[in-house]
N, C-alpha and C positions, 0 to 999 in steps of 0.2 A: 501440644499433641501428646496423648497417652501411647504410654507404652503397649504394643497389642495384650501380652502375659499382663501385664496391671489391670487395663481394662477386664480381663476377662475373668480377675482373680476378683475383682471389683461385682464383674455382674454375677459374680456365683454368690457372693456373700452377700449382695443386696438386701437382700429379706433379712439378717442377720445385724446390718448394720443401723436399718430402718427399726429394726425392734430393739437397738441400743439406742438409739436417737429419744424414741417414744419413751425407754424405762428414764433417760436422762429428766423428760419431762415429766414424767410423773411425780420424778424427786423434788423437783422444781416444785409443781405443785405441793407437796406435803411440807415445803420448808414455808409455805404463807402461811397468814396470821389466820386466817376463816377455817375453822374446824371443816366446814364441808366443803371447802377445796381440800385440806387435808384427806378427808375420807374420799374426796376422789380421786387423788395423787395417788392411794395405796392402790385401790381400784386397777388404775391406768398403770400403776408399776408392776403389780404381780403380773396381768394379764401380756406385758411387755415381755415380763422374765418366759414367761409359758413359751409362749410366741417366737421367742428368740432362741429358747432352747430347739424347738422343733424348727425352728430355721437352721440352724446350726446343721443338726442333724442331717436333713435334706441337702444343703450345702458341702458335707462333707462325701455325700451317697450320689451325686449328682455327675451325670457322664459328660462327654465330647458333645453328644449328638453326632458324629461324625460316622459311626460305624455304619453296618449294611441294618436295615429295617425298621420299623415304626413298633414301638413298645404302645401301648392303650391297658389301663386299669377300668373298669365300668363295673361299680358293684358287686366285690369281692371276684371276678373275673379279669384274669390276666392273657391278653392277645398279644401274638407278636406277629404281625406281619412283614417275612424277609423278599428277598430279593427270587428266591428260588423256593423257600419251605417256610412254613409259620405254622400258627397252631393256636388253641387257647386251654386255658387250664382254669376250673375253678378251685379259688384257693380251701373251700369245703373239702374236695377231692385232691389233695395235693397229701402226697405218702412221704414224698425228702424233698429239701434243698440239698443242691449242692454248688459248688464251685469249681469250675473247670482249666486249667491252662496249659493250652498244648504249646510247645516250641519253638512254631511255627503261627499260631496263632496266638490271637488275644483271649482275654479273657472271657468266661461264660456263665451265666447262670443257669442250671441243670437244675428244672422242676420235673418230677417224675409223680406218676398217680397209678393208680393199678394197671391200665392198660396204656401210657403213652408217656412218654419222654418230649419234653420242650427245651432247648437252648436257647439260651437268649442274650446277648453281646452285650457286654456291659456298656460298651458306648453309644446301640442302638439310640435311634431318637424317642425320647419320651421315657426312656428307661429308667430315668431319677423319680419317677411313681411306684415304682417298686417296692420300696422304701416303706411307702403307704401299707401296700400289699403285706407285705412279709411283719412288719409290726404287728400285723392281726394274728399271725399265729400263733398257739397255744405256748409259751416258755422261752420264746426266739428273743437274743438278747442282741437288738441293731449294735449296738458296742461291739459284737462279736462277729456280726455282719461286715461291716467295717474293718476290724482288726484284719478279717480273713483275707478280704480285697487286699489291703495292703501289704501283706506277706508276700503274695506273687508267687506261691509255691507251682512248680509244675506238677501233675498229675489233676486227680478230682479229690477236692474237701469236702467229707461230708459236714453240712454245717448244721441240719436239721431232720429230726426222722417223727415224725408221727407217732406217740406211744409207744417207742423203743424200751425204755426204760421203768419198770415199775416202783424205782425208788425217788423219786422227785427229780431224776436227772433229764429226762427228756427234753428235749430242745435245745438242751445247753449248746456251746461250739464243740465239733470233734473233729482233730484236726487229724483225721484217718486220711493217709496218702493213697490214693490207688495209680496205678498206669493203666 
């Protein structure tokens, strides 16, 4: 019997471990004597490394499922359907991210666009598509995505504003505290 936390630390990195499994076999193949097992070793290795990077990533971005609401990504379109309010935002029309944590509650992600504000619970179901989402915008560095999550600060992070900056800073993280 698996530990429930091992199991679960197991099914989050699965994609991650499945794509070290595969780059193991790619090396395999480039260590045969056949030039064109060779070049398909290299093939099946880089495409491994790729694969495993953005598992990783995912795996590190990836929620409970446990909180209130259903997260959905559909072609640059971010929906959240809660228990009481939801909304959708397209990511064209999205002016900030931010990061929310009240005292009382969990954590949140805060997309604003010129006329509507979306929260969205980092542990909602389906939330680790996000991920997807926010990698598309203009300068957004997930590294700092992540960092942010991790910090736990209370108040709102601004993490990302839309053309703020005209000297090549926009998008970077900005770890501006509000209440």
């Amino acid at each position: 019997m698996i530990r429930p936390e091992l199991r679960v630390l197991f099914l989050r990195y699965a994609e991650t471990i499945l794509a070290a499994c595969v780059a193991g076999f790619g090396l395999w193949l480039i260590t045969r004597p056949s030039p064109i097992l060779g070049g398909v070793g290299w093939v099946v290795f880089v495409l491994a490394l790729i694969t495993g990077f953005v598992a990783l990533r995912r795996a590190r971005f990836a929620s409970t499922g446990q909180g209130a609401g259903v997260v959905r990504l559909v072609e640059g379109r971010i929906a959240y359907m809660g228990p009481v309010w939801g909304g959708a935002v397209d990511l064209d029309d999205l002016q900030s991210l931010a990061l929310r944590k009240e005292a009382d509650e969990g954590l949140a992600w805060v997309l604003k666009t010129h006329d509507r504000m979306l929260a969205i619970p980092l542990d909602a179901q389906g939330a680790e598509v996000l991920i997807d989402g926010f990698a598309a915008l203009p300068k957004l560095s997930v590294a700092a995505l992540i960092a942010a999550r991790d910090k736990n600060k209370e108040g709102t992070q601004i993490l990302w504003t839309r053309g703020l900056d005209t000297d090549g800073q926009a998008g970077q993280l900005r770890m501006s505290v509000q209440s």
